[in-house]
C-alpha positions as CSV (number, residue, x, y, z in Angstrom):
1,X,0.0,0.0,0.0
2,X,1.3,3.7,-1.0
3,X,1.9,5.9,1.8
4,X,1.6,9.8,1.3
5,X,2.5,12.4,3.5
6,X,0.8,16.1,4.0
7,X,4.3,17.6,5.6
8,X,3.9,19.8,8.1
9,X,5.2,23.0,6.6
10,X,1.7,22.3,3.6
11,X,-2.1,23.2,3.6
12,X,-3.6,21.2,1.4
13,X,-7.2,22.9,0.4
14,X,-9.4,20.7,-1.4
15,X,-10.7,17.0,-1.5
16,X,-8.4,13.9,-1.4
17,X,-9.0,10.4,-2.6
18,X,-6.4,7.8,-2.2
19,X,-6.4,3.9,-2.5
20,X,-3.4,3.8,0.0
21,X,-2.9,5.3,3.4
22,X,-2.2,8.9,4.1
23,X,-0.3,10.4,7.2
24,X,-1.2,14.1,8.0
25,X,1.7,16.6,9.6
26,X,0.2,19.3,8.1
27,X,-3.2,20.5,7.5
28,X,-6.3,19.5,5.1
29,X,-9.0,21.7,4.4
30,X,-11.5,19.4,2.7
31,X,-12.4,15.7,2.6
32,X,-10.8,12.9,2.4
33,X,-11.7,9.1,1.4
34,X,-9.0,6.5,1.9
35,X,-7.7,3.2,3.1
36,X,-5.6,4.8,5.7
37,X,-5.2,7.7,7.8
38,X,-3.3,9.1,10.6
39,X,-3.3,12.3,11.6
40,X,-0.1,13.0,13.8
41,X,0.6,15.3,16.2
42,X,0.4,19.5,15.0
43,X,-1.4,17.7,11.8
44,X,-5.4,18.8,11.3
45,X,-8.0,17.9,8.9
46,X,-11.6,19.7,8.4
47,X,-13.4,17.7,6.4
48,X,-15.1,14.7,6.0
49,X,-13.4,11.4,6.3
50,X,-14.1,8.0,5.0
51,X,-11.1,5.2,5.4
52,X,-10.9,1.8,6.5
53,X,-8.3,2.7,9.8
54,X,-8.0,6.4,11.5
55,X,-5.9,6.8,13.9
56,X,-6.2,10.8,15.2
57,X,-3.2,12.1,17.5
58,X,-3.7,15.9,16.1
59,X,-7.3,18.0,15.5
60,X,-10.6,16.4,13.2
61,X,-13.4,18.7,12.4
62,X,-15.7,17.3,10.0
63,X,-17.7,14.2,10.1
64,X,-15.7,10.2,10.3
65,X,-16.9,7.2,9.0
66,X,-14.6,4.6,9.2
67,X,-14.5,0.3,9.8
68,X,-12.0,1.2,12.9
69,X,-11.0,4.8,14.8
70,X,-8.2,5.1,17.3
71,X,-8.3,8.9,19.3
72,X,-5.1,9.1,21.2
73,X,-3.7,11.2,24.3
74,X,-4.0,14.7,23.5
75,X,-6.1,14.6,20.3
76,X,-9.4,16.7,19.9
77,X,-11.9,15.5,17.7
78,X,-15.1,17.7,16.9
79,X,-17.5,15.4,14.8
80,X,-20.4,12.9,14.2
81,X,-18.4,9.6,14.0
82,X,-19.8,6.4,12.6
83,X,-17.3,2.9,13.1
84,X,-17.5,-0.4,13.6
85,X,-14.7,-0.3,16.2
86,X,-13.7,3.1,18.3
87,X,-10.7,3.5,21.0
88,X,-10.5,6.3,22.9
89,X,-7.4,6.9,24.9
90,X,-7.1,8.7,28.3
91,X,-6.8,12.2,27.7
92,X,-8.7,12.5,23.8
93,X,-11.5,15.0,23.5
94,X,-14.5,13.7,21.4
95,X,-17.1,16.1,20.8
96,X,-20.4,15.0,18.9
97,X,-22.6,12.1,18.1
98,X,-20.8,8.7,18.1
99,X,-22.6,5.5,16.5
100,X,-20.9,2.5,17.0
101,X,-22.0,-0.5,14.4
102,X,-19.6,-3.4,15.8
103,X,-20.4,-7.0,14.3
104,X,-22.6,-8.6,16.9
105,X,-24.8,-5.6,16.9
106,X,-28.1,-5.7,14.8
């Protein structure tokens, strides 16, 4: 799988669609789809994401849906979140409506 990096010296304004994973330093102004992304520490997106994995250790504003979402120490995440599979680690902020959809659920 291609990896591709938003650096974090770049704003990158406008949508994004990807078949591999992206890793976020920097900040997106728009939505994303993709198989993978993390958004690292300093990164940001606002937008809409749809990917398979998320894993958020910077700042989300937009809406998520995604199979599996990790919010780590320090992250702030402002949005309506849809997953199958959510971890939220000791010192995240989540802010929204969260609807979890795991496999045993009907």
């Amino acid at each position: 799988m291609t990896e591709s990096t938003i650096s974090s010296d770049l704003t990158v304004e406008g949508d994004i669609k990807s078949d591999g994973s992206l890793s976020v330093d920097g900040r997106l102004i728009g939505n994303l789809n993709c198989k993978s992304v993390t958004i690292n520490s300093g990164g940001s997106i606002e937008g809409n994401i749809e990917a398979d994995q998320l894993t958020n250790l910077g700042g989300i504003t937009g809406d998520i849906h995604a199979k599996g979402v990790e919010l780590k120490e320090d992250s702030k995440t402002k949005s309506n979140l849809k997953s199958d599979n959510l971890q939220v680690s000791a010192g995240a902020v989540l802010k929204g409506k969260v609807h979890i959809s795991g496999s045993g659920n009907q």
